[in-house]
N, C-alpha and C positions, 0 to 999 in steps of 0.2 A: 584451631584451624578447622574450615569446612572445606571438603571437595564436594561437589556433585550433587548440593543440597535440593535442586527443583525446588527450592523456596523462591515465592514472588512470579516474576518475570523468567526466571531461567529454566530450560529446559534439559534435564536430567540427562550424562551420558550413559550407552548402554552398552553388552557387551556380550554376546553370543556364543563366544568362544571359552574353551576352558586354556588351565593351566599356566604356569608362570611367567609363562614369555608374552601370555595377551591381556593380562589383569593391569591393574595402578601397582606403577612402583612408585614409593615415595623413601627417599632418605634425609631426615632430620638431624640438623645440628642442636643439642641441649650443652647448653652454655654450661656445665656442671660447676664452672669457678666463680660465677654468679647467679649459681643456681639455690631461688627460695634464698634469699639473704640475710632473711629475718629471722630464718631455720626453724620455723613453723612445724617442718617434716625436714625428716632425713633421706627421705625417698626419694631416688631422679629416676624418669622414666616417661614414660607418655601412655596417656590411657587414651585406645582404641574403642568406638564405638561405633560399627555397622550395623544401619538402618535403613528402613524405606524410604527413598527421599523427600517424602512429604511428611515425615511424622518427626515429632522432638527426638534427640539422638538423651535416651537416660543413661549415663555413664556411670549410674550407680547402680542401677540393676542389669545392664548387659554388657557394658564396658571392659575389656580386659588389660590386662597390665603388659607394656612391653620393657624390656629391662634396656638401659643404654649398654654401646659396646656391645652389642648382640643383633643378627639378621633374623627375623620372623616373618613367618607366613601366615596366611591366615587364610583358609577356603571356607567359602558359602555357598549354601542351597537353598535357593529361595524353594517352599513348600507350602501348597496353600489349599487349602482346605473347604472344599464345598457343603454351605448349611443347607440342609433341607427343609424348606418350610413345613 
């Protein structure tokens, strides 16, 4: 699942404000009793990846693990850094 990708035509939601009452909340059902059938893995979970909305989201190199049955937070700071020619 993508939220808020700015891919294509869509234009990116933004959000000025800090703290948990003004961010995305999202709550996901994982089917865990038809979870991976083939049991490839034993792991259920959802892996989280926040990115720039216009760049590929790598969920192998920045992606984190969220565990099912558990609430998590997650806070960013976008930081960005001026090159000097």
């Amino acid at each position: 699942m993508t939220f808020n990708s700015g891919m294509g035509k869509r234009t990116a939601v933004n959000t000025t404000l800090t703290g948990n009452k003004n961010g995305l909340s999202i709550e996901l059902h994982i089917d865990q009793q038809n979870y991976m059938l083939k049991k490839f893995s034993q792991k259920a979970g959802i892996r989280l990846v926040v990115h720039h909305p216009n760049s590929i989201p790598l969920a192998d190199e920045y992606g984190m693990d969220l565990h099912p049955n558990t609430a998590s937070s997650v806070a960013v700071q976008v930081v960005s850094y001026l090159q000097i020619p």
